[in-house]
DSSP file (Angstrom, degrees, kcal/mol; ACC not computed):
  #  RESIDUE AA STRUCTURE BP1 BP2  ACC     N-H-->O    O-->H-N    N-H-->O    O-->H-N    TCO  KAPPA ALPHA  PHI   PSI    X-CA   Y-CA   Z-CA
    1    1 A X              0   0    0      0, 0.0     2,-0.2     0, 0.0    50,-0.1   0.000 360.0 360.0 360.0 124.8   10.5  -58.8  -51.1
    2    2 A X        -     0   0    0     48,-0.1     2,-0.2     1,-0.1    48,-0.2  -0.392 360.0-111.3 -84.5 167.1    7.5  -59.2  -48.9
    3    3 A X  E     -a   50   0A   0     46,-1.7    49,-0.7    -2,-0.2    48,-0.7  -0.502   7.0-131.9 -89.5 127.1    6.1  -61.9  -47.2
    4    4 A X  E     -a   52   0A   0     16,-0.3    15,-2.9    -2,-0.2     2,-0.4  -0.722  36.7-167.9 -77.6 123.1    3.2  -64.1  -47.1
    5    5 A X  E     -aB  53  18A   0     47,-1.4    49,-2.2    -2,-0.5     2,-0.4  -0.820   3.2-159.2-121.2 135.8    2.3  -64.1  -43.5
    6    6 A X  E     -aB  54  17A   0     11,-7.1    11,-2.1    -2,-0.4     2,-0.4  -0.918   2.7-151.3-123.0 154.6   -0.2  -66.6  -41.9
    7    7 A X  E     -aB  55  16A   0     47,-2.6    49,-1.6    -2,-0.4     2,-0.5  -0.980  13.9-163.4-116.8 132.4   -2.2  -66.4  -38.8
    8    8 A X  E     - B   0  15A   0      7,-1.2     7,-1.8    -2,-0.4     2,-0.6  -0.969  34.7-150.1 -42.9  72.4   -3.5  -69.3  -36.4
    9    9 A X  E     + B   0  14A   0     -2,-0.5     5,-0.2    47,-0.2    63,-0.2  -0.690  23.8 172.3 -92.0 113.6   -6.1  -66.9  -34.5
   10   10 A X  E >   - B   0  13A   0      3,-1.1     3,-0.6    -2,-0.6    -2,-0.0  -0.645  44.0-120.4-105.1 157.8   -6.8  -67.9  -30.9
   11   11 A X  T 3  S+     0   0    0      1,-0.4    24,-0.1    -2,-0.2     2,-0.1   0.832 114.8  17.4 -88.6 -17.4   -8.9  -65.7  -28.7
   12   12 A X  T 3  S+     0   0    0     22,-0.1    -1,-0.4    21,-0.1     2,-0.3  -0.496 132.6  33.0-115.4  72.3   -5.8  -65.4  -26.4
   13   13 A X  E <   -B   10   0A   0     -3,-0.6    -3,-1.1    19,-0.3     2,-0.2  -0.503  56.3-168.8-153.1 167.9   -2.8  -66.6  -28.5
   14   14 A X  E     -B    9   0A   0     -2,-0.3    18,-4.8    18,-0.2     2,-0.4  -0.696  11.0-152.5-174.5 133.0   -2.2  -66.3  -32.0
   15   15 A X  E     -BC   8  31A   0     -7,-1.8    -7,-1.2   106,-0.3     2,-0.6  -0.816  21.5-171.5 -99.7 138.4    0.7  -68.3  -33.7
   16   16 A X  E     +BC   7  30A   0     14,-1.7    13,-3.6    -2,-0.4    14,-1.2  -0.873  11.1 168.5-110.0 151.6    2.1  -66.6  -36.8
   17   17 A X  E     -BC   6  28A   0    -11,-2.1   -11,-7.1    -2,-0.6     2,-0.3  -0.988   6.0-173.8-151.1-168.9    4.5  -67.5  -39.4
   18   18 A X  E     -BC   5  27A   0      9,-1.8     9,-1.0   -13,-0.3     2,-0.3  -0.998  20.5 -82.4-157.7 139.1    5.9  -66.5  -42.8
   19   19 A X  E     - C   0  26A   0    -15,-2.9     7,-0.3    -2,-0.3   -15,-0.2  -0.422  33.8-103.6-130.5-158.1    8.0  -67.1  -45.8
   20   20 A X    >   -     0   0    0      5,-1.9     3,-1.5    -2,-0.3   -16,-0.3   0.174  55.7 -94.7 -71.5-174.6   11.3  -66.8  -47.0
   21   21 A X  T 3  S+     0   0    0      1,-0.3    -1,-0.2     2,-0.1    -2,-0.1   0.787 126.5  50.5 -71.7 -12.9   11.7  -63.9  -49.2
   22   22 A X  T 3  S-     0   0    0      3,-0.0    -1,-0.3   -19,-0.0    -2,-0.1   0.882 109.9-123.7 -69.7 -47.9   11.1  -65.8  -52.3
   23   23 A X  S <  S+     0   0    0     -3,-1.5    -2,-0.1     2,-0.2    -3,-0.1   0.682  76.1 120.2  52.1  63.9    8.1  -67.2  -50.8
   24   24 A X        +     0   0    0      1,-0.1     2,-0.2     2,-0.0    -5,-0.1   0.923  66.4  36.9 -84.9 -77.3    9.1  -70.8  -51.3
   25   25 A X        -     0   0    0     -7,-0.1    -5,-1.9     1,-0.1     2,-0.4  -0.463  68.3-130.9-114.7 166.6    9.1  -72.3  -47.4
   26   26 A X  E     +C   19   0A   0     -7,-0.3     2,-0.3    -2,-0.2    -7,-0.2  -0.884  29.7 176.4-119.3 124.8    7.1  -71.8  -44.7
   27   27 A X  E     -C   18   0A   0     -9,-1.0    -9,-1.8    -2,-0.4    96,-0.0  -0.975  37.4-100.9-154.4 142.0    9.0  -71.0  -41.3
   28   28 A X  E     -C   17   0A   0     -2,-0.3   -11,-0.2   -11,-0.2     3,-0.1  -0.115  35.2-177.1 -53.2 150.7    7.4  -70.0  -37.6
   29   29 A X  E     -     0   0A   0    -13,-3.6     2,-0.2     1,-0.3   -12,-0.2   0.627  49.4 -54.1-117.4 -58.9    7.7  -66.3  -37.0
   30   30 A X  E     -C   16   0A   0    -14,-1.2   -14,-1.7    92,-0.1     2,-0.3  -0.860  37.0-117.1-158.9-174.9    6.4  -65.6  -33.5
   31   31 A X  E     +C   15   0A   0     -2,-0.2     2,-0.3   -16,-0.2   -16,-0.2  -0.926  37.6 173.5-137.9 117.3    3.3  -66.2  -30.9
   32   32 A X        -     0   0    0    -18,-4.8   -19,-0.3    -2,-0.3   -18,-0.2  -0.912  39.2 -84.5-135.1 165.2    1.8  -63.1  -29.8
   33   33 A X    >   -     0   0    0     -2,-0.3     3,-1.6   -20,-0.1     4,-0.3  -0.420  35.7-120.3 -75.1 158.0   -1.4  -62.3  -27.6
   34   34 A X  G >  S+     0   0    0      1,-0.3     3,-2.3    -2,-0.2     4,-0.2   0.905 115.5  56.3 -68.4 -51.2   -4.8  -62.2  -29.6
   35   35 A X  G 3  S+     0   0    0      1,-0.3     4,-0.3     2,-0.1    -1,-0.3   0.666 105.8  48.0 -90.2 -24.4   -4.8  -58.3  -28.1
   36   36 A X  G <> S+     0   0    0     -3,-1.6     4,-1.7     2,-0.1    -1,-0.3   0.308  84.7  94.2 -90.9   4.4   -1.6  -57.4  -29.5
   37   37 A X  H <> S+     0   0    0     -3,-2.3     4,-1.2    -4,-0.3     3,-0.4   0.927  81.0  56.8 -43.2 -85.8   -1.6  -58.6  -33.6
   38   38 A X  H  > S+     0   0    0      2,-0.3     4,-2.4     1,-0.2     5,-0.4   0.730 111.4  38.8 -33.4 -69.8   -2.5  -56.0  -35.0
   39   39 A X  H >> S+     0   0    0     -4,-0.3     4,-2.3     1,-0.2     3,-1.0   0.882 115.9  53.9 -25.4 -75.3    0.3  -53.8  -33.7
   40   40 A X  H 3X S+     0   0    0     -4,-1.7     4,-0.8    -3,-0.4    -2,-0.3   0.790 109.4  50.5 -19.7 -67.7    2.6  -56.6  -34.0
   41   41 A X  H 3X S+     0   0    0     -4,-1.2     4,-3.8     1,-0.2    -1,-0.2   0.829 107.1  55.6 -43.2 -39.6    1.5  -56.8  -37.8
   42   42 A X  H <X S+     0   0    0     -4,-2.4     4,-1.3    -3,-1.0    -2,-0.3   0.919 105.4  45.7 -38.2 -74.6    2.0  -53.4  -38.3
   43   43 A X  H >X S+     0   0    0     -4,-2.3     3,-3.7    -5,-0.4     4,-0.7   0.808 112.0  61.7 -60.6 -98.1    5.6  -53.2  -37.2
   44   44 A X  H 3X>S+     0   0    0     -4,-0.8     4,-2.2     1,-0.3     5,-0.7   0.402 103.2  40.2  -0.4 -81.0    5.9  -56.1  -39.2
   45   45 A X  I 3<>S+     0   0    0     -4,-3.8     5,-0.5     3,-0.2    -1,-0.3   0.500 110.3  61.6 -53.5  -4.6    5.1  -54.8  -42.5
   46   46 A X  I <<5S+     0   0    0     -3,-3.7    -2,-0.3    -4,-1.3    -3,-0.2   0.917 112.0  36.0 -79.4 -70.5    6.8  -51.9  -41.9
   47   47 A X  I  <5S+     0   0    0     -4,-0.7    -2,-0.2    -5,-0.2    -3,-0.1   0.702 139.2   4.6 -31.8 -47.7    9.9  -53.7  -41.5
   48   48 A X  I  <5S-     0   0    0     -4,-2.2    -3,-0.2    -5,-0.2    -1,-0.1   0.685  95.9-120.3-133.2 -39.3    9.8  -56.4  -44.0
   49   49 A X  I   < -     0   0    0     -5,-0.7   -46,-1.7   -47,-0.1     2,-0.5   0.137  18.7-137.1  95.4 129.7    6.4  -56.1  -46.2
   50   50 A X  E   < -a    3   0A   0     -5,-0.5     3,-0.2   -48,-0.2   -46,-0.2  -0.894  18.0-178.5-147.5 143.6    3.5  -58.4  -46.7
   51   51 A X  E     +     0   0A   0    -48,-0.7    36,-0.7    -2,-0.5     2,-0.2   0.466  64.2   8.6-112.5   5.2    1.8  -59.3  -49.4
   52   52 A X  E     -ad   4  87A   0    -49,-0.7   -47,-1.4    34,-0.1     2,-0.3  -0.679  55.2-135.1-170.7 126.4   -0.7  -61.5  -48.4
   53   53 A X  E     -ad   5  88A   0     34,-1.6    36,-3.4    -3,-0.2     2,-0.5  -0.477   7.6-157.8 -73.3 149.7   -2.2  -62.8  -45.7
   54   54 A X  E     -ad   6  89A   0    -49,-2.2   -47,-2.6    -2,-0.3     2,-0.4  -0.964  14.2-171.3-141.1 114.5   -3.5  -66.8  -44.7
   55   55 A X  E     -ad   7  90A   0     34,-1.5    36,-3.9    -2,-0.5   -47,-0.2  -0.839  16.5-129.0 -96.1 131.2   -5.9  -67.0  -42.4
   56   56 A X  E     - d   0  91A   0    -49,-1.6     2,-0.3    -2,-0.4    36,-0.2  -0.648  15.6-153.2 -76.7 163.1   -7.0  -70.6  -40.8
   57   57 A X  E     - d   0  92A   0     34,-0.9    36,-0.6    -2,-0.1    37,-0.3  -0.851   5.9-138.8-112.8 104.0  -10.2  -71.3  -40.9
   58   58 A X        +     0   0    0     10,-0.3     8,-0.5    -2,-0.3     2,-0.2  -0.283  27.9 170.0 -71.7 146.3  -11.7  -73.8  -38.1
   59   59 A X        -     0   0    0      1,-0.3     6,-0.2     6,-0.2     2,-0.1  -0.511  31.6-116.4-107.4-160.0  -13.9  -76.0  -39.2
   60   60 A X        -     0   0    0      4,-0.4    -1,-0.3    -2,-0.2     6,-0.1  -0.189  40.8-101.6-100.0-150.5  -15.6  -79.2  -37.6
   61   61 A X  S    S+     0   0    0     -2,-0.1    -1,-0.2     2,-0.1     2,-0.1   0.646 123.6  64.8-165.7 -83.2  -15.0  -82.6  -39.0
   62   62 A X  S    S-     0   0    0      1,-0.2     3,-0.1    -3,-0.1     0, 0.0   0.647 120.1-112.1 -66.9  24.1  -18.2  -82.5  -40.7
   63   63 A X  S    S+     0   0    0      1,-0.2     2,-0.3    -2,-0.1    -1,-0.2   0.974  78.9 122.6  65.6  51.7  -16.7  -79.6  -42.8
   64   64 A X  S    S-     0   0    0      1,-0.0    -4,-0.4     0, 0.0    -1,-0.2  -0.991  76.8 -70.5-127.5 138.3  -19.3  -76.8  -41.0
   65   65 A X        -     0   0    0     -2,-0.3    -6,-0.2    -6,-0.2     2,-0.2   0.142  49.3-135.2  -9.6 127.6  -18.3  -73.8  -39.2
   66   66 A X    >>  -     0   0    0     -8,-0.5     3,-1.1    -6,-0.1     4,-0.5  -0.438  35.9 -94.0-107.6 173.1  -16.6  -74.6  -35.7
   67   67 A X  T 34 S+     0   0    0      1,-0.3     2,-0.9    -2,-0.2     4,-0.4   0.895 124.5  48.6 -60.2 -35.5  -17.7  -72.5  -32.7
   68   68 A X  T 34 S+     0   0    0      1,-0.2     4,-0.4    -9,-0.1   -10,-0.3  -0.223  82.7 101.4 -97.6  60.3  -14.8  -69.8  -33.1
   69   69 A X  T <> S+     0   0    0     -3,-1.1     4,-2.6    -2,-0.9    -1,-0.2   0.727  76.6  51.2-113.6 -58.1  -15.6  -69.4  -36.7
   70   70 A X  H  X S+     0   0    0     -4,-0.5     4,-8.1    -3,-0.4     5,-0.5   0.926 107.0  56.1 -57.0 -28.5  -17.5  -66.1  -36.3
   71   71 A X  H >> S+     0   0    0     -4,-0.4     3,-3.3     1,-0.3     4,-0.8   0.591 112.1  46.1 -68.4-103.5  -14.4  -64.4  -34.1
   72   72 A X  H 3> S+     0   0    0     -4,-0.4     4,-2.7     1,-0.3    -1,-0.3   0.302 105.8  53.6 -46.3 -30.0  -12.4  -65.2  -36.8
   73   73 A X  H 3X S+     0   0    0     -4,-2.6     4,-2.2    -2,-0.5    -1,-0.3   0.918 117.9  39.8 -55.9 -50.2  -14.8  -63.9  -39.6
   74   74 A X  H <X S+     0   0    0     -4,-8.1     4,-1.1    -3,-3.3    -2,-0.2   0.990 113.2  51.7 -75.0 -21.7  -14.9  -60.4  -37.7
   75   75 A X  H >X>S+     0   0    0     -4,-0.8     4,-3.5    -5,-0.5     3,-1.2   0.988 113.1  50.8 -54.7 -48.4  -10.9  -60.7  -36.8
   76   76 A X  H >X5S+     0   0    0     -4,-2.7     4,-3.5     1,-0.2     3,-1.4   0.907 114.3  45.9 -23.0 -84.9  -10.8  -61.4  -41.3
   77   77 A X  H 3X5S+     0   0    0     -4,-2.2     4,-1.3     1,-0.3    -1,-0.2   0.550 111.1  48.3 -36.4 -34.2  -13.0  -58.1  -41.6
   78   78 A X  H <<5S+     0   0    0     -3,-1.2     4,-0.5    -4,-1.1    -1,-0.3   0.805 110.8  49.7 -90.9 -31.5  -11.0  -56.0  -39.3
   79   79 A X  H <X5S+     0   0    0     -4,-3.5     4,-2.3    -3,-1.4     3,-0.2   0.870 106.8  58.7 -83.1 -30.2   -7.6  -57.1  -41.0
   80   80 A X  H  <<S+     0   0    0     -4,-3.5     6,-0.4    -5,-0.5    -1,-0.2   0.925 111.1  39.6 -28.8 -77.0   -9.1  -56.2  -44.4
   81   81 A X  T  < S+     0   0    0     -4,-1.3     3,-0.3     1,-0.3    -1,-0.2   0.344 115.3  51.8 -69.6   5.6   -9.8  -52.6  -43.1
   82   82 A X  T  4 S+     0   0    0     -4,-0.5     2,-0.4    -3,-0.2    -1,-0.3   0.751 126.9  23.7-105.4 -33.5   -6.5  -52.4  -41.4
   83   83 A X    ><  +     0   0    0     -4,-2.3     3,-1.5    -5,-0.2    -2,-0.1  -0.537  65.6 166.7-156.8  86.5   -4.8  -53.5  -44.6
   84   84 A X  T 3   +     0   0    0     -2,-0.4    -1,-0.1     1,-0.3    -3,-0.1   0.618  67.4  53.4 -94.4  14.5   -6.4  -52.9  -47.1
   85   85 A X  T 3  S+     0   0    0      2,-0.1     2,-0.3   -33,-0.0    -1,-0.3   0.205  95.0  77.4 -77.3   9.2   -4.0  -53.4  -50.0
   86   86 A X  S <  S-     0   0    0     -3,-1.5     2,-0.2    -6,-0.4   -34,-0.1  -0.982  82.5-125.8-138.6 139.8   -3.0  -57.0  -49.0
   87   87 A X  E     -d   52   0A   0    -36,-0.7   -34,-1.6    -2,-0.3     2,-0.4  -0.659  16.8-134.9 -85.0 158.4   -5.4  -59.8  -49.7
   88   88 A X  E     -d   53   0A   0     -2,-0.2     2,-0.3   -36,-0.2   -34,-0.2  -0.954  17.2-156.4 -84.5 101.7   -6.7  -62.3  -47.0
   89   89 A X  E     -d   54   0A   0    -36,-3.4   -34,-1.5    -2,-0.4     2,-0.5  -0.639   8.8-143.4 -60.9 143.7   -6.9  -66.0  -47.5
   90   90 A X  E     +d   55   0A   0     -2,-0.3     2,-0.5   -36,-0.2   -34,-0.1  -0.951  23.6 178.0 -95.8 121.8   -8.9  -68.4  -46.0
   91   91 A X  E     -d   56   0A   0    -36,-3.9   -34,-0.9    -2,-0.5    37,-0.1  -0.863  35.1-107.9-125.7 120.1   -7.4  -71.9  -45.2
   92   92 A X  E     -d   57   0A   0     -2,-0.5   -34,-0.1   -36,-0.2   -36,-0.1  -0.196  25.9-173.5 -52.0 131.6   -8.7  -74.9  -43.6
   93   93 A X    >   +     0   0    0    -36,-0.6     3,-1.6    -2,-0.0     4,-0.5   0.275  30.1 144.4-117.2   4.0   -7.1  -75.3  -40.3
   94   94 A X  T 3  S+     0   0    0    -37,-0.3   -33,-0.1     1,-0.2   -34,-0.1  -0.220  78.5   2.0 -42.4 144.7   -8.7  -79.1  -39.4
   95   95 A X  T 3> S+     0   0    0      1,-0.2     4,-1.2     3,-0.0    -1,-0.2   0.531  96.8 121.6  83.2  15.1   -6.4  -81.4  -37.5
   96   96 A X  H <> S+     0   0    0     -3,-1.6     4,-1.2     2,-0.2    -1,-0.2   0.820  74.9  49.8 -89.4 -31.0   -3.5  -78.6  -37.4
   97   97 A X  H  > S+     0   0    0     -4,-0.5     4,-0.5     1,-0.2    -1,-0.2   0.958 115.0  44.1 -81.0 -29.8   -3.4  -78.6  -33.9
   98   98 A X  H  4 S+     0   0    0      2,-0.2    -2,-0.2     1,-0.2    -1,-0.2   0.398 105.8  52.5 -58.4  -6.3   -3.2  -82.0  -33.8
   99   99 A X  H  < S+     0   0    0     -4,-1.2    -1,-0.2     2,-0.1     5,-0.2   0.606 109.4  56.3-106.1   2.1   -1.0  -82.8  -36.1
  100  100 A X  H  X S+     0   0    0     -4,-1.2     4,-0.8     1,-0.2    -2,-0.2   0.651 103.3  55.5 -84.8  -4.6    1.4  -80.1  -34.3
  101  101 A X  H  X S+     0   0    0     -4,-0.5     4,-1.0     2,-0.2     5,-0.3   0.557 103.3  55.8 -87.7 -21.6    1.1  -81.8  -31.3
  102  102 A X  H  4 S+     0   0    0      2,-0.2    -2,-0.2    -5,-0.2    -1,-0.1   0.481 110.2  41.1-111.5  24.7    2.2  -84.7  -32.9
  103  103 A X  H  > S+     0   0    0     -3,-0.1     4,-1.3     2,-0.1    -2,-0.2   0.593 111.6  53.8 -99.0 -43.8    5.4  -83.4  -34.3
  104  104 A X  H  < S+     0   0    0     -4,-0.8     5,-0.4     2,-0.2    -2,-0.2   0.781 109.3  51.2 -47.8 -38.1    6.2  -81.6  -31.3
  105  105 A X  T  < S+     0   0    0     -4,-1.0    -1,-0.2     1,-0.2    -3,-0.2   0.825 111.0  51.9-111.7 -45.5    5.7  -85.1  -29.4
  106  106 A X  T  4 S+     0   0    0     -5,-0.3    -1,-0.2     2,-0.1    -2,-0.2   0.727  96.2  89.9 -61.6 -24.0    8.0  -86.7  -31.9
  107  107 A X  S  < S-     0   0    0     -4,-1.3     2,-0.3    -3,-0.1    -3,-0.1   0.080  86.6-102.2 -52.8 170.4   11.0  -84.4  -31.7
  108  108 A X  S    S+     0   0    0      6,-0.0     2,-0.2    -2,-0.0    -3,-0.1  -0.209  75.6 133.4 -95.0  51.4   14.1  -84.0  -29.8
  109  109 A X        -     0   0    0     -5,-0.4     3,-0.0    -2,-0.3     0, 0.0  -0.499  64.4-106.7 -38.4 143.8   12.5  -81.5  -27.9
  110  110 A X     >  -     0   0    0     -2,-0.2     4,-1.6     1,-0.1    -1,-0.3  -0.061  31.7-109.2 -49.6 177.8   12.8  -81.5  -24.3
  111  111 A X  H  > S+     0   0    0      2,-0.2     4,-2.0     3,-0.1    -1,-0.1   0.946 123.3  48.4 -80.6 -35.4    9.7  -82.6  -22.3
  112  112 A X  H  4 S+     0   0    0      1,-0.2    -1,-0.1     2,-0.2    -3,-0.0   0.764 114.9  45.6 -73.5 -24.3    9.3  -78.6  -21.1
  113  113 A X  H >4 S+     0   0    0      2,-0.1     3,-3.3     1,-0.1    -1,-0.2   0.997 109.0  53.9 -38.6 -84.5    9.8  -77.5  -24.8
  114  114 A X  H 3< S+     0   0    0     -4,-1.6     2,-0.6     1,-0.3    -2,-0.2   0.584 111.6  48.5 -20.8 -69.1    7.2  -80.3  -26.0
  115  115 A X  T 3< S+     0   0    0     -4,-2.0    -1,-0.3     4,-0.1     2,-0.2   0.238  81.7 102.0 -87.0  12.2    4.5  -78.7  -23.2
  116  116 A X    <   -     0   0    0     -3,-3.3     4,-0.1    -2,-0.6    -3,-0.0  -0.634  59.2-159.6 -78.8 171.7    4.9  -74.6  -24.3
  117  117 A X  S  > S+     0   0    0     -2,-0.2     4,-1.2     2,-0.1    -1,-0.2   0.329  82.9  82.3-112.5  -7.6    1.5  -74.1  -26.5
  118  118 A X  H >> S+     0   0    0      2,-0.2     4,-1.3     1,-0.2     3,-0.6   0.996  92.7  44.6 -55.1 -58.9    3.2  -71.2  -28.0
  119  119 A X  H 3> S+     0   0    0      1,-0.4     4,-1.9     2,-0.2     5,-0.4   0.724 109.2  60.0 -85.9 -20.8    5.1  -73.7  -30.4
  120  120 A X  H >> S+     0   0    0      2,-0.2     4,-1.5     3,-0.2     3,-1.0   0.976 102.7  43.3 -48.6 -80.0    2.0  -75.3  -30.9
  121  121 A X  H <X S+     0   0    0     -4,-1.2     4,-1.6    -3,-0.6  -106,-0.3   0.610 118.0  51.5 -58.8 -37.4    0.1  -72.3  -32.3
  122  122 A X  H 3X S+     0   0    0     -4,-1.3     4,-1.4     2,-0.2     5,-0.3   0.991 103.5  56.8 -65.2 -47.2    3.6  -71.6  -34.6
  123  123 A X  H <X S+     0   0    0     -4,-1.9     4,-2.3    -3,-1.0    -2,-0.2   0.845 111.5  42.4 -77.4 -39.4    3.6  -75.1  -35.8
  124  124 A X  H  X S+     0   0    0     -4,-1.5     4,-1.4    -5,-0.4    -1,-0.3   0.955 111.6  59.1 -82.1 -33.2   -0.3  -74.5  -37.3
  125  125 A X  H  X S+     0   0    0     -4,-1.6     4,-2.0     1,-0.2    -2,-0.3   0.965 104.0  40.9 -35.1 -72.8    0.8  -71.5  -38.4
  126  126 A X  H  X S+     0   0    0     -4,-1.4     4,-1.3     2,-0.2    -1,-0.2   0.786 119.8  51.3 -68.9 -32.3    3.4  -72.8  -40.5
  127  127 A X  H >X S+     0   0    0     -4,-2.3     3,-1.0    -5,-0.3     4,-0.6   0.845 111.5  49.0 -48.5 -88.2    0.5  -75.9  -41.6
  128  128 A X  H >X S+     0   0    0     -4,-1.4     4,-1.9     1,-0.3     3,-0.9   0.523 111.8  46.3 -53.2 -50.4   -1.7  -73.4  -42.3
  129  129 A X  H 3X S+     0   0    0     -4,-2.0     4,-2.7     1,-0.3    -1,-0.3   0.949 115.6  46.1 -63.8 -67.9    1.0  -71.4  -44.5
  130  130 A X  H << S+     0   0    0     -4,-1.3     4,-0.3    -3,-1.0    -1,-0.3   0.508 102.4  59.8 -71.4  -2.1    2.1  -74.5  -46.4
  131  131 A X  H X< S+     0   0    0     -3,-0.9     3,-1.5    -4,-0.6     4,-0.4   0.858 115.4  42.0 -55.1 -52.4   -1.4  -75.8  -47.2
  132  132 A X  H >X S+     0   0    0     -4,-1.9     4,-1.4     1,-0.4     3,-0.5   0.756 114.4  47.3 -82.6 -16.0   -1.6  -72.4  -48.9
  133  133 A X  T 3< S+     0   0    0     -4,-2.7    -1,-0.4     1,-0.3    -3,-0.2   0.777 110.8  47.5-100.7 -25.0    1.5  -72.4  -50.4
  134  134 A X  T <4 S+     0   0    0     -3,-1.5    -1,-0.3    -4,-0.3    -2,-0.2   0.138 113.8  59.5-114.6   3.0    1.3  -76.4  -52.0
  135  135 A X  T <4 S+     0   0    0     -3,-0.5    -2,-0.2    -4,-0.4    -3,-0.1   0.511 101.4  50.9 -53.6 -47.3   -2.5  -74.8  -53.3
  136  136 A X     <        0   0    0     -4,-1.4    -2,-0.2    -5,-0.2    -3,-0.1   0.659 360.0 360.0 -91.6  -9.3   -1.0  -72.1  -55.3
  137  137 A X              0   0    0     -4,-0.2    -1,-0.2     0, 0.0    -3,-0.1   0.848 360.0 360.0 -86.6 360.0    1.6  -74.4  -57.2
């Protein structure tokens, strides 16, 4: 069955994750560079299928557009026309990096674990994915 896949789009990182086939739980998939997604989606839905996408969306604190808000509108636009049978969410992404930094900082992680920002970027991934996922029940 395919998979709802969500993206955390950074202009050099981007954390993804996805979930189980069912599309019950939300579990980190990967971190790949901003320059490489698309490919990297590609192979991806060739392999397994997806059937929707969840995009964050930054905002500010006062609930307004955050400075990377337009990159992410044209990244939106471009995965549209790259795929255009699978719909694109938008989810608000406030506080996701922070509150993955403060799971990460609470875990048995090692300290060199704690400090990767790759697991960071999965960890809002997987926010971002289970906002959308605790929306649609």
């Amino acid at each position: 069955m395919p998979r709802i896949l969500s993206i955390d789009y950074g202009s050099k990182r981007v954390g993804l994750a996805v979930t189980d086939p069912l599309g019950i739980f939300a579990t980190a998939l990967d971190t790949v560079h901003s320059q490489d997604l698309v490919p990297y989606l590609k192979a991806y839905h060739a392999r397994e299928g997806i059937s929707a996408f969840v995009l964050g969306e930054p905002k500010t604190v006062r609930n307004e557009p955050s400075q990377t808000a337009m990159q992410i509108q044209e990244f939106a636009v471009h995965l549209q026309r790259t795929f255009p049978g699978i719909p694109v969410h938008r989810i608000d992404e406030r506080f996701t990096s922070k509150i993955a930094l403060q799971a990460i900082a609470q875990s048995d992680l090692k300290k060199k674990q704690r400090q990767e920002k790759d697991r960071v970027d999965q960890i809002s991934a997987v926010l971002i994915l289970q906002t959308y996922l605790e929306q649609q029940r």
